[in-house]
C-alpha positions as a printed Julia matrix, in Angstrom:
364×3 Matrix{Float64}:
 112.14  63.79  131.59
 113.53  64.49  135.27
 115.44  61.36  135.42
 117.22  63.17  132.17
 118.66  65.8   133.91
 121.69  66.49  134.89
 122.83  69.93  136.94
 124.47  72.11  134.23
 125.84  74.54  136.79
 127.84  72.05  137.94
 130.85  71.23  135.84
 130.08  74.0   133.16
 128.59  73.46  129.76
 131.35  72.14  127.07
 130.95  70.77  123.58
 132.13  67.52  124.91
 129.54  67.04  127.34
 126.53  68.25  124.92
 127.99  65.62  122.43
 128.11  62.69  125.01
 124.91  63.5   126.6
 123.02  63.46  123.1
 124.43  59.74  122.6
 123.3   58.88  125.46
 119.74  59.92  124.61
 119.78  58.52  121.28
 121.01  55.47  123.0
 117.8   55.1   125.34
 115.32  56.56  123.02
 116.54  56.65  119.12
 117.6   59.67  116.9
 113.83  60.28  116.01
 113.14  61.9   119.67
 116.68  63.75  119.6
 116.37  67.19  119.67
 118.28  70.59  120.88
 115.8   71.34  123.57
 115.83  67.31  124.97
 119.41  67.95  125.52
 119.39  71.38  126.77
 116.56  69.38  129.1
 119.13  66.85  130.0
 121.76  69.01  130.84
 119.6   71.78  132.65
 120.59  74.5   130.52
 118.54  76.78  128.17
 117.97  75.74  124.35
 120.26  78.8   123.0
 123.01  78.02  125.5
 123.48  74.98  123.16
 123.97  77.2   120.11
 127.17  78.81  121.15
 128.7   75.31  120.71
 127.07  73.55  117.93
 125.14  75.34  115.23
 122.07  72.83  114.9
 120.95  69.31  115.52
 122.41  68.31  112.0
 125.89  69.01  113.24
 125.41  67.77  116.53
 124.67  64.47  115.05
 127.69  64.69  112.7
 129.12  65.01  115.92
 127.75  62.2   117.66
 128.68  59.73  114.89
 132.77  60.88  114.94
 132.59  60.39  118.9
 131.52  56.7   118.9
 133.47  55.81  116.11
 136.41  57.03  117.79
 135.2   54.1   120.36
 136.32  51.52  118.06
 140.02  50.72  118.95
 143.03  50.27  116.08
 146.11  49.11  118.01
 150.0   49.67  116.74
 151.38  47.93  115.28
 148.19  45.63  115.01
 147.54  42.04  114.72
 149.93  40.43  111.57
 147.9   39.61  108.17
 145.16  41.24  106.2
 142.29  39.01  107.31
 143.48  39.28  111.15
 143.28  43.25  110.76
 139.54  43.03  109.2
 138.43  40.78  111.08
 139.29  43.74  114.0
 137.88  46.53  112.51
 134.49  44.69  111.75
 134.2   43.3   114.82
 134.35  46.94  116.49
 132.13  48.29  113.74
 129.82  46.14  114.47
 129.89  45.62  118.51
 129.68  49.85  117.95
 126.19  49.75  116.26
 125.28  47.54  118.78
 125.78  50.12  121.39
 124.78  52.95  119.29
 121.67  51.67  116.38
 121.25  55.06  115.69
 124.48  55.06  113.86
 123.45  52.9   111.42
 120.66  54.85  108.94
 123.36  57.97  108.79
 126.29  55.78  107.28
 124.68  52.59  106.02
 123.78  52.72  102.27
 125.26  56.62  101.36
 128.32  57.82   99.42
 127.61  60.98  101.57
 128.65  59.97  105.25
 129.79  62.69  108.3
 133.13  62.76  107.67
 135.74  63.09  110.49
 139.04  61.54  111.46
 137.49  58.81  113.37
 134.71  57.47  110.5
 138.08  58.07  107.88
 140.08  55.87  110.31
 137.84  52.88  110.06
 138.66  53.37  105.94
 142.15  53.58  106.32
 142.38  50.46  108.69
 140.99  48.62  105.87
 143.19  49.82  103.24
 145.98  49.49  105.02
 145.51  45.83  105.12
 145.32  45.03  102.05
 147.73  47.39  100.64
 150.94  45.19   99.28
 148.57  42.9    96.9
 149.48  45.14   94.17
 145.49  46.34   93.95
 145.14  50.35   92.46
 142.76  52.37   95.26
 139.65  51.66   93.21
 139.98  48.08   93.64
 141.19  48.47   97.38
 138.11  50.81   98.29
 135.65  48.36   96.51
 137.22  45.49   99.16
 136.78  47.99  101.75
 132.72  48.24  100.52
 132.26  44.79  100.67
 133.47  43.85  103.94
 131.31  47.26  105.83
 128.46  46.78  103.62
 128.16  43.68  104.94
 128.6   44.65  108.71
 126.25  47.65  108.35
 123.65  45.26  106.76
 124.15  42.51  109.63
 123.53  45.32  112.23
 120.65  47.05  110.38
 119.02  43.62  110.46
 119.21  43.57  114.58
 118.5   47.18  114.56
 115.29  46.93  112.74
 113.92  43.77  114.57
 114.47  45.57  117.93
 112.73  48.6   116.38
 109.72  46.15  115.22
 109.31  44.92  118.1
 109.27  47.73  120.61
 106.92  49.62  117.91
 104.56  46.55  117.82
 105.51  45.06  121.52
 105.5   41.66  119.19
 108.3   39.01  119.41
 109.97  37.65  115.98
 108.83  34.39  117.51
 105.2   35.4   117.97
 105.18  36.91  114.8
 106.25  33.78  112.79
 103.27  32.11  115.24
 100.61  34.58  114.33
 101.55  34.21  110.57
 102.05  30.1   110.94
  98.36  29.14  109.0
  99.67  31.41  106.31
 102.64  30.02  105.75
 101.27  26.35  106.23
  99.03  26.93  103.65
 101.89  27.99  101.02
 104.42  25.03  101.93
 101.23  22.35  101.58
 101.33  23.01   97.98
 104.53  21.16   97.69
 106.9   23.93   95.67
 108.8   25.09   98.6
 110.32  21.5    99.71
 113.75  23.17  101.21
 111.63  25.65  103.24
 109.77  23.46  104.43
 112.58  21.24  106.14
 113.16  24.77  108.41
 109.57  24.02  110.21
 108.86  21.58  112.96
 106.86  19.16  111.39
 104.46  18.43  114.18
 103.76  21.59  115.8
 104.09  23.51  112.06
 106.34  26.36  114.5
 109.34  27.76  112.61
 112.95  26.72  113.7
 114.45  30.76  113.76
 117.99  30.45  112.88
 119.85  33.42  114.51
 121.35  35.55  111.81
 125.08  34.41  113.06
 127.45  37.62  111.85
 130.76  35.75  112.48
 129.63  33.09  109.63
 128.77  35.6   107.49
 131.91  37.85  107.79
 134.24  34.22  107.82
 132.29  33.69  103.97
 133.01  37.55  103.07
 136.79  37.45  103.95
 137.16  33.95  102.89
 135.83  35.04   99.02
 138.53  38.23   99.6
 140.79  35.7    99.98
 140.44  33.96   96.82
 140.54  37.3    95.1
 143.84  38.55   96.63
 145.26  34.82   95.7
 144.51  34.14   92.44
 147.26  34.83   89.65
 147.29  38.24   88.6
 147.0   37.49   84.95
 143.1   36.26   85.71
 141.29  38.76   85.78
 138.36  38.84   87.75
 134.32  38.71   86.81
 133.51  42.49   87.73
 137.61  44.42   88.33
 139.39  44.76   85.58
 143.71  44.91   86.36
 144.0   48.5    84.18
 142.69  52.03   84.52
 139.73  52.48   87.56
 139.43  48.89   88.38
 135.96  48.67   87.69
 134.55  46.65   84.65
 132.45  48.15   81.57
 129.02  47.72   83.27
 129.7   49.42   86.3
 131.58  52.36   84.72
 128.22  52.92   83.08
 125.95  52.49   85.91
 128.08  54.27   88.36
 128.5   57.03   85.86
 124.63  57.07   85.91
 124.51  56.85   90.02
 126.91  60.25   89.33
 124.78  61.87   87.33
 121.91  61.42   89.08
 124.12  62.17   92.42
 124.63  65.91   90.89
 120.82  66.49   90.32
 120.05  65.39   94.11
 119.91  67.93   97.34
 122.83  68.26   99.35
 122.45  67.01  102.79
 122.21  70.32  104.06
 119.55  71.04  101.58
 117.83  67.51  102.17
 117.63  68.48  105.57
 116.06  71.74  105.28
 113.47  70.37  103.0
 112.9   67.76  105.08
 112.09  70.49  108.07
 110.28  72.85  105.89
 108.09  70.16  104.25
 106.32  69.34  107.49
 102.9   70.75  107.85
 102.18  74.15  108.76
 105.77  74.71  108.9
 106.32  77.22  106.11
 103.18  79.16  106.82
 104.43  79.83  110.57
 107.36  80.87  109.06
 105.84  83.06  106.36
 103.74  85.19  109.1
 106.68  85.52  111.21
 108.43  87.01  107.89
 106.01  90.1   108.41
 107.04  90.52  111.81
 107.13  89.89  115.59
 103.37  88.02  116.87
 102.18  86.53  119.71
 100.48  82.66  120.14
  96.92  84.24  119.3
  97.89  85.96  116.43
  99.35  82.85  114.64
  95.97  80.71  115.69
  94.26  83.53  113.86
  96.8   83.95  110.93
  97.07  80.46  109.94
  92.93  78.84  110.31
  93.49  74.83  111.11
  96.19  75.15  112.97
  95.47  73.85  116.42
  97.03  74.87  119.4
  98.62  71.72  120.11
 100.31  71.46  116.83
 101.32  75.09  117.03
 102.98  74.54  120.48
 104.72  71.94  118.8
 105.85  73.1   115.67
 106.93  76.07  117.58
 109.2   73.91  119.43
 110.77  72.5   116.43
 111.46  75.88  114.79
 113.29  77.43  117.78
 115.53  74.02  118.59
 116.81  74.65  114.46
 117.4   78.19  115.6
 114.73  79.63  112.85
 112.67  81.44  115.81
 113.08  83.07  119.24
 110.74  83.29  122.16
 110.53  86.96  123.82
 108.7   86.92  127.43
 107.79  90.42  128.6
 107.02  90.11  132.1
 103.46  91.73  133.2
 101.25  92.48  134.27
 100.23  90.77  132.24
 103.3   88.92  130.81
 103.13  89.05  127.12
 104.8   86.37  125.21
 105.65  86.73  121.25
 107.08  84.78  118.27
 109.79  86.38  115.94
 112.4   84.52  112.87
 116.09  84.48  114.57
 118.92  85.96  112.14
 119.29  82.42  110.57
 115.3   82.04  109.87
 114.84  86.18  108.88
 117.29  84.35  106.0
 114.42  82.58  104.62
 112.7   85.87  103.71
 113.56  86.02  100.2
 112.92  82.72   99.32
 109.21  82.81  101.23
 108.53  86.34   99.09
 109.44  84.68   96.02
 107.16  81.82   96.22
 104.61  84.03   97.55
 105.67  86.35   94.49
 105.2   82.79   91.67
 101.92  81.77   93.88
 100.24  85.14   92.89
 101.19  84.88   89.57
 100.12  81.47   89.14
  97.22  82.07   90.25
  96.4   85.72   87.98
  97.46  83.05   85.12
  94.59  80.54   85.72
């Protein structure tokens, strides 16, 4: 996009400026459209200019997520009292994801987040204010889980209602009034009497009740305040005063989340599966194993694949750095297609399951 662009010649190309113009992509357009060559685009520079300063998109998002968490604010000495403090941080947690959605599906719902001294301080603010109840870590890190769970969830439910409705270009209000007959038809049978006092009675429309986040965090930290009041010789329903802090049950099912945590891809890995999975993607890269070719020669090595989605997942390969573009200049200008030092990597692995395929195949 033109209006995207800004003059790289003219205050040089730095790491900092490559980070803060990919927020402010992801801002106007989402993560999903994010890629090396948008921002190279945006910042009127070449593709493999980028590459000197970040290695891929994958850390250039890691990136992105330590920079606008450094935007929330954590002032010294700090507001007096635990709930004062939380009530801080999860304000600028959340007031962040409403600036930055994006945010949200990297670090809501993982044990695996980027990790930098920014996301770590948001952890430590939390701590901190609690520390002094006499609570071991495990306790105090399982108060820290409730209170952001419950921010990250708040914001993911904004986040994906804007997302519905610029996908669909339909309102939560029109929604409810396209689904209204439906809905009349289940509260006529009488079982839902409570749900039913939530609907205008003579035009059957729903009365939407904003999702009000300051409610909902005053319930969270009030319920953290019964826990950090009550005697210390009552133990609670699910923390137990000795050892990890955690009761019976969830020592066995987070020993099971652990186990099954071990079996499961890295996030490097995830990632690379989830860029290798997509169609046509490892047979590209299996022709360019053999060697240099041009645009006609992969039409012709790989039958299906039509030029559009070639051009495409062409595009994708050479923003992860797996391929490089040569341009001979003419006449006639010849233009070819060869695996970068991090894709000619991928070689063994491709002549190995090229290797099984065969064999598989002489088997059956």
């Amino acid at each position: 996009m033109e209006g995207d662009r800004i003059q790289g010649s003219r205050s040089g190309l730095g790491l900092d400026r490559i980070v803060r113009t990919a927020i402010r992509l992801a801002d106007a357009d989402g993560l999903g459209t994010l890629s090396m060559r948008r921002v190279a685009t945006a910042l009127g520079a070449g593709v493999m200019s980028l590459y000197r300063h970040v290695p891929g998109k994958r850390q250039l998002v890691n990136l992105m997520v330590e920079t606008v968490f450094g935007e929330i604010r954590y002032p010294d000495p700090g507001p007096a009292g635990w709930r004062a403090r939380i009530e801080l941080s999860a304000r600028g947690e959340w007031a962040m994801y409403q600036r930055h959605p994006w945010v949200l599906p990297i670090v809501a719902g993982t044990w695996r987040p980027p990790l930098g001294p920014n996301v770590l301080a948001n952890f430590e603010w939390v701590l901190r204010a609690v520390d002094g109840f006499g609570l071991d870590r495990a306790t105090m890190t399982q108060l820290y889980f409730t209170v952001s769970d419950y921010v990250q969830g708040a914001a993911l439910y904004v986040r994906n209602e804007a997302e519905d409705e610029r996908r669909t270009g339909v309102s939560a209000e029109q929604w409810w009034a396209a689904e209204s007959a439906t809905l009349a038809g289940l509260l006529r049978t009488g079982r839902f009497p409570l749900v039913s006092g939530l609907f205008d009675p003579a035009t059957g429309a729903p009365t939407l009740v904003a999702k009000d986040f300051e409610f909902g965090l005053r319930r969270v930290l009030d319920g953290i305040e019964v826990f950090l009041t009550r005697p210390r010789s009552q133990p609670g329903p699910t923390v137990i005063e000795s050892g990890t802090g955690f009761s019976a049950n969830q020592i066995t099912r987070l020993g099971k989340v652990t186990e099954a945590a071990d079996r499961s891809p890295s996030p490097p890995a995830s990632a690379a599966l989830e860029l290798l999975g997509r169609r046509w993607t490892l047979e590209l890269l299996f022709v360019l194993s053999h060697g240099e070719a041009r645009f006609s020669d992969l039409v012709e090595a790989v039958p299906g694949l039509s030029r559009r989605v070639l051009t495409e997942r062409l595009r994708q390969l050479a923003d992860e750095n797996l391929l490089r573009r040569r341009v001979v200049t003419g006449p006639p200008t010849r233009i070819s297609y060869a695996l970068t030092e991090r894709g000619a990597g991928l070689r063994g692995a491709l002549a190995e399951i090229d290797a099984w395929a065969r064999n598989g195949s002489a088997r059956a």
